[in-house]
TORPA-4810 file (N, C-alpha, C, O; in nm, 3 decimals):
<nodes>
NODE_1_4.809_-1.795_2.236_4.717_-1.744_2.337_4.596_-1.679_2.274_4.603_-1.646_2.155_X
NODE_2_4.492_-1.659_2.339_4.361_-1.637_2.290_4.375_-1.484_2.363_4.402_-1.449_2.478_X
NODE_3_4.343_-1.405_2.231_4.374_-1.271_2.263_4.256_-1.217_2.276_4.243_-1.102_2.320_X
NODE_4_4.128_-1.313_2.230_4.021_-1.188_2.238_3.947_-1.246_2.382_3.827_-1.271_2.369_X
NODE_5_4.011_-1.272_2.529_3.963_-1.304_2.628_3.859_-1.150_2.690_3.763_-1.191_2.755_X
NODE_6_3.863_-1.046_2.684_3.806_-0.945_2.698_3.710_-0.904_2.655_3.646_-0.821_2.719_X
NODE_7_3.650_-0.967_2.480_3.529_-1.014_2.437_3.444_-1.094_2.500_3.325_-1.064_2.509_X
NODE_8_3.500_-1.218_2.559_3.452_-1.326_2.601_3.387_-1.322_2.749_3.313_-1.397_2.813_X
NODE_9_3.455_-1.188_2.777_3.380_-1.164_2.917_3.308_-1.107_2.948_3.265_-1.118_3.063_X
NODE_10_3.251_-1.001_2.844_3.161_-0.858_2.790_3.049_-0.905_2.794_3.018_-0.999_2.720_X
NODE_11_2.961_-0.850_2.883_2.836_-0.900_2.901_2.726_-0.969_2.807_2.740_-0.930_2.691_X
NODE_12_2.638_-1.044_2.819_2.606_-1.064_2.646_2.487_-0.982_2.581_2.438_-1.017_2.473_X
NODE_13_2.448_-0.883_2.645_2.386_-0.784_2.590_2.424_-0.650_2.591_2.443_-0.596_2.700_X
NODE_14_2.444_-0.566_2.449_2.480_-0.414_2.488_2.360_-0.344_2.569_2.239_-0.364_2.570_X
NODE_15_2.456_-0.241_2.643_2.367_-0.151_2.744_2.495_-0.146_2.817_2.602_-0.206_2.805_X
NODE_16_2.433_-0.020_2.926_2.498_0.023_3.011_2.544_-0.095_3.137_2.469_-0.145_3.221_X
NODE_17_2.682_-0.117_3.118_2.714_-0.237_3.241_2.690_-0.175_3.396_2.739_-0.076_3.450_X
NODE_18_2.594_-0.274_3.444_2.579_-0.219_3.597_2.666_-0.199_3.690_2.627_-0.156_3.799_X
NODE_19_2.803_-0.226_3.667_2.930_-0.215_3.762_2.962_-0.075_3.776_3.055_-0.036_3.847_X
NODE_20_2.845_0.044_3.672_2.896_0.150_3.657_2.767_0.248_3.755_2.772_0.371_3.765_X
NODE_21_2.693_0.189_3.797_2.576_0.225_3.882_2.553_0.194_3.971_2.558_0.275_4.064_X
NODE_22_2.511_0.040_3.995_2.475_-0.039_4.101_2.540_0.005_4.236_2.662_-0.013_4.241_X
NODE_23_2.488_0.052_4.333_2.582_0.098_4.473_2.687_-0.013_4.500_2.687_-0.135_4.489_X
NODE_24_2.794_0.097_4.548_2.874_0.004_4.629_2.992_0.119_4.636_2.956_0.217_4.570_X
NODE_25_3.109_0.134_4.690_3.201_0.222_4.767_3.293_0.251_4.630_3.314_0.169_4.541_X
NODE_26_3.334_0.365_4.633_3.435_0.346_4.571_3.538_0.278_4.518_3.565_0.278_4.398_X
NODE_27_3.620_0.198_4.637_3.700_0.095_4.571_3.665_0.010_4.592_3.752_-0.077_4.605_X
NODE_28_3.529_-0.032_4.610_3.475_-0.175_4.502_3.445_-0.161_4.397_3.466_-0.248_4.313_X
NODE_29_3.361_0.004_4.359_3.391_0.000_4.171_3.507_0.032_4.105_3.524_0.017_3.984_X
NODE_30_3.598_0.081_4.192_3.740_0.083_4.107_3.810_-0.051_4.062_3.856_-0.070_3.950_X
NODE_31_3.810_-0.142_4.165_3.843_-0.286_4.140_3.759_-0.415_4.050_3.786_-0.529_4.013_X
NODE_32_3.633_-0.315_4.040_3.544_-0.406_3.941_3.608_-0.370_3.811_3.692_-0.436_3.750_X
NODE_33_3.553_-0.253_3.777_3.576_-0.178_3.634_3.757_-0.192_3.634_3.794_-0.116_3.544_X
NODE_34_3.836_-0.234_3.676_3.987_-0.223_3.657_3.984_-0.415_3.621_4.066_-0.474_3.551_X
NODE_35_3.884_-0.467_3.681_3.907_-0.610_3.659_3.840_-0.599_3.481_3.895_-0.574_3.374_X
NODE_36_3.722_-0.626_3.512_3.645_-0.539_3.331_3.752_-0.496_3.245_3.785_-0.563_3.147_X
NODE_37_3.788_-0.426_3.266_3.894_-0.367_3.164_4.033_-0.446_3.123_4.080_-0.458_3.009_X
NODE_38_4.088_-0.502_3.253_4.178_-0.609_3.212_4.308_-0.511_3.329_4.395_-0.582_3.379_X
NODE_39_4.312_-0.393_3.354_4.390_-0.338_3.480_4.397_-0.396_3.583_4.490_-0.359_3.655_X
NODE_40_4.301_-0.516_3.641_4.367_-0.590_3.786_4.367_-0.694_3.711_4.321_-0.698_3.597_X
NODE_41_4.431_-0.807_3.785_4.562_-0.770_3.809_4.675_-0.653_3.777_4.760_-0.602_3.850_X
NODE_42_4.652_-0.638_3.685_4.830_-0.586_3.585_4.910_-0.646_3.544_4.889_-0.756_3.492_X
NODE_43_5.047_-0.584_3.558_5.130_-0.604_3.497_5.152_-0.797_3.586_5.162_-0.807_3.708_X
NODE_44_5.156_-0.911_3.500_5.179_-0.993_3.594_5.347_-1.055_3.665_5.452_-1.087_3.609_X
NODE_45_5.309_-1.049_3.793_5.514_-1.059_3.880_5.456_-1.192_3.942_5.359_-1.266_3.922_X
NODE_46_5.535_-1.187_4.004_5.575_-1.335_4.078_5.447_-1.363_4.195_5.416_-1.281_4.281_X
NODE_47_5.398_-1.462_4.180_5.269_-1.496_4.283_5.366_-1.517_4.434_5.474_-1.561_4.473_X
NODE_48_5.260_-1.459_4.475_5.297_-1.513_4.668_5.293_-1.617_4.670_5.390_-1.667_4.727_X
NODE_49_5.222_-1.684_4.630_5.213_-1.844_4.648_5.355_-1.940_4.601_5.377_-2.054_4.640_X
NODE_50_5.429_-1.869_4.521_5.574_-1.876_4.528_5.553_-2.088_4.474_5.618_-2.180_4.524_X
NODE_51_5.453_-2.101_4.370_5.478_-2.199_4.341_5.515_-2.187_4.210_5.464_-2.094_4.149_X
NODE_52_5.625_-2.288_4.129_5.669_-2.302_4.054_5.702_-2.130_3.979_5.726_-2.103_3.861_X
NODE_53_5.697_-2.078_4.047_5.749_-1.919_3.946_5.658_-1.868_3.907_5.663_-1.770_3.833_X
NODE_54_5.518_-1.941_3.960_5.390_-1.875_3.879_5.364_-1.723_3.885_5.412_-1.654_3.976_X
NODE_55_5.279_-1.667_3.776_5.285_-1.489_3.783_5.159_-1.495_3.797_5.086_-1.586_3.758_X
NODE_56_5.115_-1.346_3.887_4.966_-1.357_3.872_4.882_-1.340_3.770_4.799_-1.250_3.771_X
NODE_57_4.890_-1.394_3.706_4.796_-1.364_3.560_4.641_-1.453_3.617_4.624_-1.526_3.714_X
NODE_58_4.541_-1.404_3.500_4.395_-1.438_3.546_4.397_-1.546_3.579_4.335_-1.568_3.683_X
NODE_59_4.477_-1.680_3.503_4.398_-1.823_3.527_4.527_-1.850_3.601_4.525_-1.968_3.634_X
NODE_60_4.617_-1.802_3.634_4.666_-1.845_3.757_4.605_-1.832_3.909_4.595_-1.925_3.988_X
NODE_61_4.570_-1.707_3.931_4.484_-1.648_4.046_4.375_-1.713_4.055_4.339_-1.749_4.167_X
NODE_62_4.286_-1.747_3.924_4.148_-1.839_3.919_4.257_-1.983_4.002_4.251_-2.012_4.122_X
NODE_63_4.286_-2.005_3.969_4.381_-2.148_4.046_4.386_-2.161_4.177_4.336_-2.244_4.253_X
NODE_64_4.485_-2.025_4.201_4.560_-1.990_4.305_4.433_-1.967_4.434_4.421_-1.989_4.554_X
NODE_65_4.386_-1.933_4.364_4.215_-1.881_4.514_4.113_-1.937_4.476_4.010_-1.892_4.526_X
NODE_66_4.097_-2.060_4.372_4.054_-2.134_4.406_3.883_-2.067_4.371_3.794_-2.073_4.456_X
NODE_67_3.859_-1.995_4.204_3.785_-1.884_4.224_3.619_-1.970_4.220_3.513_-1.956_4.280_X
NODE_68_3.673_-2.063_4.114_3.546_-2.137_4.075_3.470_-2.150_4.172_3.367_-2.085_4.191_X
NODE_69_3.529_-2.260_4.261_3.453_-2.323_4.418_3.410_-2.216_4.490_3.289_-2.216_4.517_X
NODE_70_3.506_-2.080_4.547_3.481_-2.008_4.597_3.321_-1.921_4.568_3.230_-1.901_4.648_X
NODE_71_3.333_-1.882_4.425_3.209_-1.818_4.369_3.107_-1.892_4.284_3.035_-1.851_4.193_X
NODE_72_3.118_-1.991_4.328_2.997_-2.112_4.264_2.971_-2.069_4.111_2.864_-2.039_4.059_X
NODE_73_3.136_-2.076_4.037_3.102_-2.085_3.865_3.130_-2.222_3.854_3.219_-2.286_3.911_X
NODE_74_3.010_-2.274_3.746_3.076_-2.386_3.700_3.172_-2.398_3.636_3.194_-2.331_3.534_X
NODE_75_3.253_-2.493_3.688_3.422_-2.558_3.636_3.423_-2.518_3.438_3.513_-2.447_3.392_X
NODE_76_3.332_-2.567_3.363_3.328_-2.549_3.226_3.308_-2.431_3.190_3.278_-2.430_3.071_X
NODE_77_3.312_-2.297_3.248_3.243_-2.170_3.194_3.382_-2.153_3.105_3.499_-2.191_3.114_X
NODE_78_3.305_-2.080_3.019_3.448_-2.024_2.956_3.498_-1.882_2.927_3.554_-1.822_2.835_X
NODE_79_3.444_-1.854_3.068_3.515_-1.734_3.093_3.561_-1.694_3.268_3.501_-1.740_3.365_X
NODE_80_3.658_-1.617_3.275_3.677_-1.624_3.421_3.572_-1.618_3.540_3.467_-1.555_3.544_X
NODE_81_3.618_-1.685_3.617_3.515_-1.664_3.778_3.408_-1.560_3.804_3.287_-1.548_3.825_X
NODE_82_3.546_-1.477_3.789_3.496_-1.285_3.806_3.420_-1.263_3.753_3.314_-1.241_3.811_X
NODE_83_3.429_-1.255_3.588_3.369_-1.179_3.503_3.240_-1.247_3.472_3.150_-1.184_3.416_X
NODE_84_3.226_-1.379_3.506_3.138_-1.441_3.515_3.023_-1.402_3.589_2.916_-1.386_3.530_X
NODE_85_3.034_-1.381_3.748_2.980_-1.343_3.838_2.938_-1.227_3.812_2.823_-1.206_3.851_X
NODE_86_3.003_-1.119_3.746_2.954_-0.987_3.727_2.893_-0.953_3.608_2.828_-0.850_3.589_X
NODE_87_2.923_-1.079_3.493_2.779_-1.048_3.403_2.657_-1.070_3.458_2.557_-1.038_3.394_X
NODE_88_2.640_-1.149_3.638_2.496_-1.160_3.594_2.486_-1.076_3.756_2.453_-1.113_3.868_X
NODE_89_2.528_-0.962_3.703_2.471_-0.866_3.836_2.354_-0.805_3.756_2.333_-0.775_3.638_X
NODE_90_2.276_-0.801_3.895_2.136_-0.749_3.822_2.076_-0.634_3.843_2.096_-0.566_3.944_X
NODE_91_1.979_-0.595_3.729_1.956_-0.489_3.715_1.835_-0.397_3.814_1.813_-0.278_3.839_X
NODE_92_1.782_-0.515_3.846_1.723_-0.451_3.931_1.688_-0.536_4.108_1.646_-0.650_4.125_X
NODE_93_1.711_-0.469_4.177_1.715_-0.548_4.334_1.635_-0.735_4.280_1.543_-0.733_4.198_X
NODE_94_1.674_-0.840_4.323_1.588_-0.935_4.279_1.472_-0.921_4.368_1.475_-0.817_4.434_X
NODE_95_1.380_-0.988_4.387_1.276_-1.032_4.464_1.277_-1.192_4.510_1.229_-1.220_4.619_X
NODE_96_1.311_-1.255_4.458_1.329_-1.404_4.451_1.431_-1.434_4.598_1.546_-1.391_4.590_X
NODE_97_1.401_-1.488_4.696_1.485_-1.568_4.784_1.601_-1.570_4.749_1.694_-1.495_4.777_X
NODE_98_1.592_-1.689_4.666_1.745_-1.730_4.648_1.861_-1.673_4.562_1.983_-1.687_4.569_X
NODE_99_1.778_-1.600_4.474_1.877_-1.496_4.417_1.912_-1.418_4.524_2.031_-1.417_4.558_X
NODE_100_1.814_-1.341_4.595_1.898_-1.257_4.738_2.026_-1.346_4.790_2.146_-1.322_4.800_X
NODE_101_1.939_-1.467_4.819_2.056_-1.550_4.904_2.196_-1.543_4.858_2.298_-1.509_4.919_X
NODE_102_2.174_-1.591_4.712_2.281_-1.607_4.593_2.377_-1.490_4.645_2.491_-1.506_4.690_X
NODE_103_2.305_-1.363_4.629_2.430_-1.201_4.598_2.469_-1.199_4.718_2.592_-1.187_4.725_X
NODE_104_2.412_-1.207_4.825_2.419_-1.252_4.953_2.562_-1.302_5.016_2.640_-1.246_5.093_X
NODE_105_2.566_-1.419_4.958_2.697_-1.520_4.966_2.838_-1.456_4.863_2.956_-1.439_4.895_X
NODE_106_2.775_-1.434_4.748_2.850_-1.397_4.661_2.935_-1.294_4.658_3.057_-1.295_4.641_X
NODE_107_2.841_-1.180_4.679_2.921_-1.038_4.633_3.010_-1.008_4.749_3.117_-0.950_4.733_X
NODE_108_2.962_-1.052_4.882_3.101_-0.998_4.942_3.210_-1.092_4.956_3.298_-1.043_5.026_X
NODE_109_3.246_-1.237_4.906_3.298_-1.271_4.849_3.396_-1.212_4.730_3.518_-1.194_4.723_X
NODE_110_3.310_-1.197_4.662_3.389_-1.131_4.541_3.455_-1.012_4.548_3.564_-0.990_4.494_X
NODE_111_3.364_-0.902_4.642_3.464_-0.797_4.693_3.593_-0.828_4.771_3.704_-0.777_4.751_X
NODE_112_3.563_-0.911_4.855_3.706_-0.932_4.939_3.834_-1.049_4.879_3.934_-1.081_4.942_X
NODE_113_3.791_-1.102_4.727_3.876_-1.181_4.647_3.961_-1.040_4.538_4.077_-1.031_4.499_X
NODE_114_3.865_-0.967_4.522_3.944_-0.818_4.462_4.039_-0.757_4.526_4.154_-0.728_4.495_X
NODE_115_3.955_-0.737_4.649_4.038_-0.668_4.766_4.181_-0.753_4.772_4.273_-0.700_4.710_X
NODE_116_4.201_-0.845_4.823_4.309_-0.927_4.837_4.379_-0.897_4.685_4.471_-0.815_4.679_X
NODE_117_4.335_-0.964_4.566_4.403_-0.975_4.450_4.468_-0.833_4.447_4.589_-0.819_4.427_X
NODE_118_4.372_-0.718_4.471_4.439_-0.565_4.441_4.584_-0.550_4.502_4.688_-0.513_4.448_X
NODE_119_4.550_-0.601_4.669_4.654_-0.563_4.762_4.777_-0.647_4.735_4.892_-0.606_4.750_X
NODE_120_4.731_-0.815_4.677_4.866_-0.907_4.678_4.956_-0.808_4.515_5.075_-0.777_4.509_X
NODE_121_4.830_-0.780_4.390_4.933_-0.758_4.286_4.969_-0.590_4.274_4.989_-0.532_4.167_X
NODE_122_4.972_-0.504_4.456_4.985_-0.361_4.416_5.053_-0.349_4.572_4.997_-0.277_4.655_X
NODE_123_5.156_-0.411_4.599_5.193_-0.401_4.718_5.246_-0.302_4.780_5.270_-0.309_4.900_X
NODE_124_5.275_-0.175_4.696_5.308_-0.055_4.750_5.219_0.078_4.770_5.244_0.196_4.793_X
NODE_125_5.071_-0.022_4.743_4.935_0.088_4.768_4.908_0.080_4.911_4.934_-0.017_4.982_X
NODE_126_4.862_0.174_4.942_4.787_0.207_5.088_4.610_0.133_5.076_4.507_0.190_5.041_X
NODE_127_4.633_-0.035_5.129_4.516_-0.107_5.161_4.505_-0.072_5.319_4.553_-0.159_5.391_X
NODE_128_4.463_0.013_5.369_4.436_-0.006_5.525_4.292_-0.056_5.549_4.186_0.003_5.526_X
NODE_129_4.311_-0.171_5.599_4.166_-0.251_5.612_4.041_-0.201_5.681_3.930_-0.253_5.696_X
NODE_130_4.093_-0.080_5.721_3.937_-0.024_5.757_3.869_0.089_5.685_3.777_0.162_5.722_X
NODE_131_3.925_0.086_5.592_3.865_0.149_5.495_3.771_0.053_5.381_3.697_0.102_5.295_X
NODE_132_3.794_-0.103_5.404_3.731_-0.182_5.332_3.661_-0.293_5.390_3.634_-0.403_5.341_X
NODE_133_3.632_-0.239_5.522_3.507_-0.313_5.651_3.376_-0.348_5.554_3.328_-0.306_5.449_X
NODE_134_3.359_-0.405_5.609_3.166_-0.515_5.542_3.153_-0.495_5.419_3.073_-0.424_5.359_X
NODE_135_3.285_-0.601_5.362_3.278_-0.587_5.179_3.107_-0.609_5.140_3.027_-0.695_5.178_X
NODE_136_3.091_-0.488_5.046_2.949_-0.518_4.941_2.828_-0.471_5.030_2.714_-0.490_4.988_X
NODE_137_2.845_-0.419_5.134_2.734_-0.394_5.213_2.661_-0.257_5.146_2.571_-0.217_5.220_X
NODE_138_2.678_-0.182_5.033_2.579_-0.141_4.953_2.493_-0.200_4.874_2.374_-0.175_4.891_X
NODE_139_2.520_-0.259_4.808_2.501_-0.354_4.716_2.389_-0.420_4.789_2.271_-0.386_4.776_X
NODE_140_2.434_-0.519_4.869_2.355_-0.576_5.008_2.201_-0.511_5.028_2.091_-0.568_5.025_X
NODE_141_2.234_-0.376_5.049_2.149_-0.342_5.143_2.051_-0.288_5.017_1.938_-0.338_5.024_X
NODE_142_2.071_-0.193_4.901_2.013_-0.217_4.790_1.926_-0.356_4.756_1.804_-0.345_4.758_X
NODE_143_1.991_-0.499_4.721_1.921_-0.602_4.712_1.823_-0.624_4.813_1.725_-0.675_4.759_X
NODE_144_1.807_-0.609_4.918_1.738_-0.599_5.050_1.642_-0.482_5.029_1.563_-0.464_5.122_X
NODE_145_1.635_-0.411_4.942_1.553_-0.305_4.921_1.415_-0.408_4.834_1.297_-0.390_4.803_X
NODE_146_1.490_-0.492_4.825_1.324_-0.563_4.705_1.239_-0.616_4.798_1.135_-0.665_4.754_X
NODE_147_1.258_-0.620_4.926_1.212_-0.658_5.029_1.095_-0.552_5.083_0.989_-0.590_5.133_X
NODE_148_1.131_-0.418_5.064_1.052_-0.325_5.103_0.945_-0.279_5.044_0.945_-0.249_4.925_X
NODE_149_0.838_-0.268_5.124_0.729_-0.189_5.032_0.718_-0.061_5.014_0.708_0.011_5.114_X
NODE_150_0.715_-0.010_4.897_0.715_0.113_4.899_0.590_0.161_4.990_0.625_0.210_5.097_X
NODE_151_0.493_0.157_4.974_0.385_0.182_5.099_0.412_0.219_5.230_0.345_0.302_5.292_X
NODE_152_0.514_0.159_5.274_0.557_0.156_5.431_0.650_0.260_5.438_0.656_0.342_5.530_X
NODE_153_0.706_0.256_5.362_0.788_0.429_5.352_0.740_0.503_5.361_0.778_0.581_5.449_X
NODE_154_0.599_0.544_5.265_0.521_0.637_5.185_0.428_0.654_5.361_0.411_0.770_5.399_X
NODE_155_0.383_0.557_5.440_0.331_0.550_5.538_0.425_0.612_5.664_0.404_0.713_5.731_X
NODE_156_0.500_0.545_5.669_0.642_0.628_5.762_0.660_0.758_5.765_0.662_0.826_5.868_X
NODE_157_0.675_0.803_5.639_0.672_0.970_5.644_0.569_1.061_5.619_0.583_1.183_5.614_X
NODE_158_0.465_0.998_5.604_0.307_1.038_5.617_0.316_1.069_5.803_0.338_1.172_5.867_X
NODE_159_0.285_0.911_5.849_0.333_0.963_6.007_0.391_1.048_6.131_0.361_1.065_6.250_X
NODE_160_0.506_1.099_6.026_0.665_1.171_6.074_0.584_1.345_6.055_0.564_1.437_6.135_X
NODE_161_0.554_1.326_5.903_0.475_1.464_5.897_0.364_1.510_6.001_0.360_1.614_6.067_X
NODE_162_0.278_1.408_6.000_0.153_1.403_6.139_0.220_1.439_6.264_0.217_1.557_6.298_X
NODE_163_0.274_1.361_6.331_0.364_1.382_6.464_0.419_1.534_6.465_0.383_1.606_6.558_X
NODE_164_0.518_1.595_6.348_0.541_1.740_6.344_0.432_1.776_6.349_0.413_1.802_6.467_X
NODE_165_0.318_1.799_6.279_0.201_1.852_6.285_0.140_1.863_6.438_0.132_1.971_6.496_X
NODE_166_0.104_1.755_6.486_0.076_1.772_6.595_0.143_1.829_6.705_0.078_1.888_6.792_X
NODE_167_0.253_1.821_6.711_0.383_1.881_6.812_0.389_2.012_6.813_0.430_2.075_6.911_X
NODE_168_0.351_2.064_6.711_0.303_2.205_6.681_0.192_2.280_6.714_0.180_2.398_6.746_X
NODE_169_0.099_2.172_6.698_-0.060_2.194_6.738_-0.008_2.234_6.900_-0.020_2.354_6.926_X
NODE_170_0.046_2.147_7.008_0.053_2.139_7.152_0.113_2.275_7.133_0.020_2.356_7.134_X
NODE_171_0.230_2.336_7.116_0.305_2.361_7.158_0.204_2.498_7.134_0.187_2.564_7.236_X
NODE_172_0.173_2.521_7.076_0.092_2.655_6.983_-0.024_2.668_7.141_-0.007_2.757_7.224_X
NODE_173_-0.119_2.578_7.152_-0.166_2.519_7.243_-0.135_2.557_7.379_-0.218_2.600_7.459_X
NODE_174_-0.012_2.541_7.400_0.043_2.567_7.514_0.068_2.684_7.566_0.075_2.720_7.683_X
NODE_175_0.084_2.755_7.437_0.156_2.909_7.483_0.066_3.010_7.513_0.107_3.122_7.546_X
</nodes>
Protein backbone atom coordinates (compact mmCIF):
# COMPACT_ATOMS: atom_id res chain seq x y z
CA UNK A 1 0.00 0.00 0.00
CA UNK A 2 1.07 3.51 -0.76
CA UNK A 3 1.59 5.08 2.52
CA UNK A 4 2.43 8.49 1.56
CA UNK A 5 -1.41 9.09 0.24
CA UNK A 6 -1.60 12.26 2.64
CA UNK A 7 1.33 13.90 0.72
CA UNK A 8 -0.40 13.36 -2.40
CA UNK A 9 -3.29 15.28 -1.34
CA UNK A 10 -1.48 18.41 0.31
CA UNK A 11 -2.12 21.21 -1.63
CA UNK A 12 0.61 22.00 -4.16
CA UNK A 13 1.71 25.13 -2.75
CA UNK A 14 2.84 25.89 0.96
CA UNK A 15 0.68 28.55 2.71
CA UNK A 16 -2.02 28.68 4.85
CA UNK A 17 -4.80 25.96 3.58
CA UNK A 18 -8.09 27.81 3.07
CA UNK A 19 -10.24 25.07 4.78
CA UNK A 20 -8.89 26.92 7.82
CA UNK A 21 -10.57 30.41 6.94
CA UNK A 22 -12.78 30.40 4.11
CA UNK A 23 -16.50 30.74 5.81
CA UNK A 24 -18.55 28.03 6.37
CA UNK A 25 -20.24 26.47 9.84
CA UNK A 26 -18.56 24.70 12.06
CA UNK A 27 -19.15 21.22 11.13
CA UNK A 28 -18.33 21.77 7.68
CA UNK A 29 -14.81 22.78 8.84
CA UNK A 30 -14.64 20.04 11.25
CA UNK A 31 -15.39 17.46 8.50
CA UNK A 32 -13.07 19.15 6.03
CA UNK A 33 -9.92 19.44 8.20
CA UNK A 34 -10.80 15.71 9.77
CA UNK A 35 -10.98 14.58 5.99
CA UNK A 36 -7.30 16.63 5.38
CA UNK A 37 -5.90 15.01 8.10
CA UNK A 38 -6.98 11.49 7.33
CA UNK A 39 -9.74 11.39 10.70
CA UNK A 40 -12.91 10.90 8.36
CA UNK A 41 -13.56 8.40 7.71
CA UNK A 42 -11.62 6.59 10.63
CA UNK A 43 -11.21 3.75 11.91
CA UNK A 44 -12.52 1.65 8.72
CA UNK A 45 -15.90 -1.08 9.73
CA UNK A 46 -18.14 -2.59 7.58
CA UNK A 47 -19.83 -0.36 4.69
CA UNK A 48 -23.68 -0.04 4.65
CA UNK A 49 -23.59 -0.91 1.34
CA UNK A 50 -22.97 -4.39 2.80
CA UNK A 51 -21.23 -5.40 -0.49
CA UNK A 52 -18.76 -8.01 -0.45
CA UNK A 53 -17.53 -7.07 3.30
CA UNK A 54 -16.30 -3.87 1.97
CA UNK A 55 -14.91 -1.30 4.87
CA UNK A 56 -15.22 2.23 4.49
CA UNK A 57 -11.89 3.15 3.63
CA UNK A 58 -11.21 6.25 1.07
CA UNK A 59 -11.31 4.37 -2.30
CA UNK A 60 -14.00 2.33 -1.22
CA UNK A 61 -16.43 5.32 -0.39
CA UNK A 62 -14.81 7.11 -3.66
CA UNK A 63 -16.64 3.85 -5.27
CA UNK A 64 -19.35 3.47 -3.04
CA UNK A 65 -20.81 7.32 -3.75
CA UNK A 66 -19.69 7.34 -6.73
CA UNK A 67 -17.31 10.55 -5.82
CA UNK A 68 -15.67 11.17 -9.17
CA UNK A 69 -19.05 11.67 -11.27
CA UNK A 70 -20.63 13.21 -8.38
CA UNK A 71 -17.84 16.08 -8.00
CA UNK A 72 -16.69 16.35 -11.59
CA UNK A 73 -12.89 14.91 -10.82
CA UNK A 74 -11.45 13.43 -13.58
CA UNK A 75 -11.47 9.52 -13.43
CA UNK A 76 -7.28 9.69 -13.77
CA UNK A 77 -6.56 12.17 -10.85
CA UNK A 78 -4.41 10.69 -8.57
CA UNK A 79 -5.65 11.71 -5.72
CA UNK A 80 -9.04 11.37 -4.00
CA UNK A 81 -12.35 13.18 -5.14
CA UNK A 82 -12.32 15.18 -1.91
CA UNK A 83 -9.06 16.28 -1.57
CA UNK A 84 -9.02 17.06 -4.97
CA UNK A 85 -11.90 19.42 -4.89
CA UNK A 86 -10.51 21.15 -1.88
CA UNK A 87 -7.09 21.83 -3.23
CA UNK A 88 -8.64 24.07 -5.58
CA UNK A 89 -10.76 26.08 -3.14
CA UNK A 90 -10.05 29.51 -3.72
CA UNK A 91 -8.53 32.12 -2.29
CA UNK A 92 -10.28 34.68 -3.08
CA UNK A 93 -14.31 34.96 -4.00
CA UNK A 94 -13.87 34.13 -8.00
CA UNK A 95 -15.30 36.68 -10.36
CA UNK A 96 -15.52 34.44 -13.37
CA UNK A 97 -19.16 32.87 -14.09
CA UNK A 98 -18.32 29.63 -14.26
CA UNK A 99 -16.07 29.21 -11.56
CA UNK A 100 -19.10 30.70 -9.38
CA UNK A 101 -21.18 28.22 -11.21
CA UNK A 102 -18.50 25.48 -10.61
CA UNK A 103 -18.47 26.12 -6.33
CA UNK A 104 -21.99 26.57 -6.85
CA UNK A 105 -22.73 22.92 -7.88
CA UNK A 106 -19.87 21.66 -6.04
CA UNK A 107 -19.43 22.71 -2.55
CA UNK A 108 -22.71 21.85 -1.36
CA UNK A 109 -22.29 18.70 -2.81
CA UNK A 110 -19.29 18.06 -1.12
CA UNK A 111 -20.65 19.24 2.16
CA UNK A 112 -23.54 16.92 2.11
CA UNK A 113 -21.10 13.79 0.77
CA UNK A 114 -19.11 14.61 4.28
CA UNK A 115 -22.14 15.01 6.04
CA UNK A 116 -23.43 11.57 5.05
CA UNK A 117 -19.80 9.88 5.10
CA UNK A 118 -19.45 11.49 8.88
CA UNK A 119 -22.94 10.18 9.91
CA UNK A 120 -22.68 6.58 7.91
CA UNK A 121 -18.81 6.04 9.56
CA UNK A 122 -19.87 7.69 13.28
CA UNK A 123 -23.20 6.20 13.91
CA UNK A 124 -23.42 6.90 17.49
CA UNK A 125 -22.94 10.84 16.97
CA UNK A 126 -25.79 13.20 17.28
CA UNK A 127 -26.33 14.19 13.23
CA UNK A 128 -29.72 15.96 13.70
CA UNK A 129 -30.36 17.29 10.25
CA UNK A 130 -31.28 20.58 11.13
CA UNK A 131 -28.46 21.59 12.33
CA UNK A 132 -26.89 20.91 8.79
CA UNK A 133 -29.80 22.76 6.55
CA UNK A 134 -28.37 24.58 3.15
CA UNK A 135 -25.01 22.66 3.08
CA UNK A 136 -22.12 25.44 2.13
CA UNK A 137 -24.39 28.33 2.17
CA UNK A 138 -21.41 30.44 3.67
CA UNK A 139 -19.11 29.71 1.44
CA UNK A 140 -21.94 30.41 -1.23
CA UNK A 141 -22.79 33.52 -0.17
CA UNK A 142 -19.01 34.70 0.30
CA UNK A 143 -18.39 33.55 -3.52
CA UNK A 144 -21.45 35.71 -4.39
CA UNK A 145 -19.67 38.49 -2.68
CA UNK A 146 -17.39 38.89 -6.03
CA UNK A 147 -20.50 39.95 -7.42
CA UNK A 148 -20.74 43.03 -5.27
CA UNK A 149 -19.45 46.35 -5.62
CA UNK A 150 -17.90 47.67 -3.02
CA UNK A 151 -19.33 51.19 -4.02
CA UNK A 152 -22.88 50.14 -3.44
CA UNK A 153 -22.24 49.29 0.07
CA UNK A 154 -20.04 52.31 0.63
CA UNK A 155 -23.31 54.13 -1.07
CA UNK A 156 -25.92 52.19 1.09
CA UNK A 157 -24.55 53.34 4.25
CA UNK A 158 -23.68 56.78 3.09
CA UNK A 159 -27.62 56.85 2.54
CA UNK A 160 -28.63 55.07 5.94
CA UNK A 161 -26.39 57.81 7.63
CA UNK A 162 -28.34 60.70 5.53
CA UNK A 163 -31.86 59.33 6.33
CA UNK A 164 -30.69 59.29 10.33
CA UNK A 165 -29.51 62.66 9.69
CA UNK A 166 -32.44 63.88 8.37
CA UNK A 167 -34.96 62.10 10.77
CA UNK A 168 -33.31 64.10 13.25
CA UNK A 169 -33.34 67.29 11.41
CA UNK A 170 -37.63 66.74 11.44
CA UNK A 171 -37.90 65.63 14.59
CA UNK A 172 -35.64 68.57 16.17
CA UNK A 173 -37.91 70.59 13.72
CA UNK A 174 -40.87 69.45 15.12
CA UNK A 175 -40.48 70.04 18.67
Amino acid sequence: PNNNIHLKACRPRIGIDPILWLPMTTRERSRVVRWRIGFLPGKPTRCWCARDNCLTTIAHLTACFHLHLELEVPPNSNIDPISYVLNKLPKNPPKEPHRQEYWSRIWPKLCTILYNIDSFCHPDEDFTPSKDLDPGRLLLKWIQSANENPFDRFSQRHQNLNNIGNDSQSLYEAS
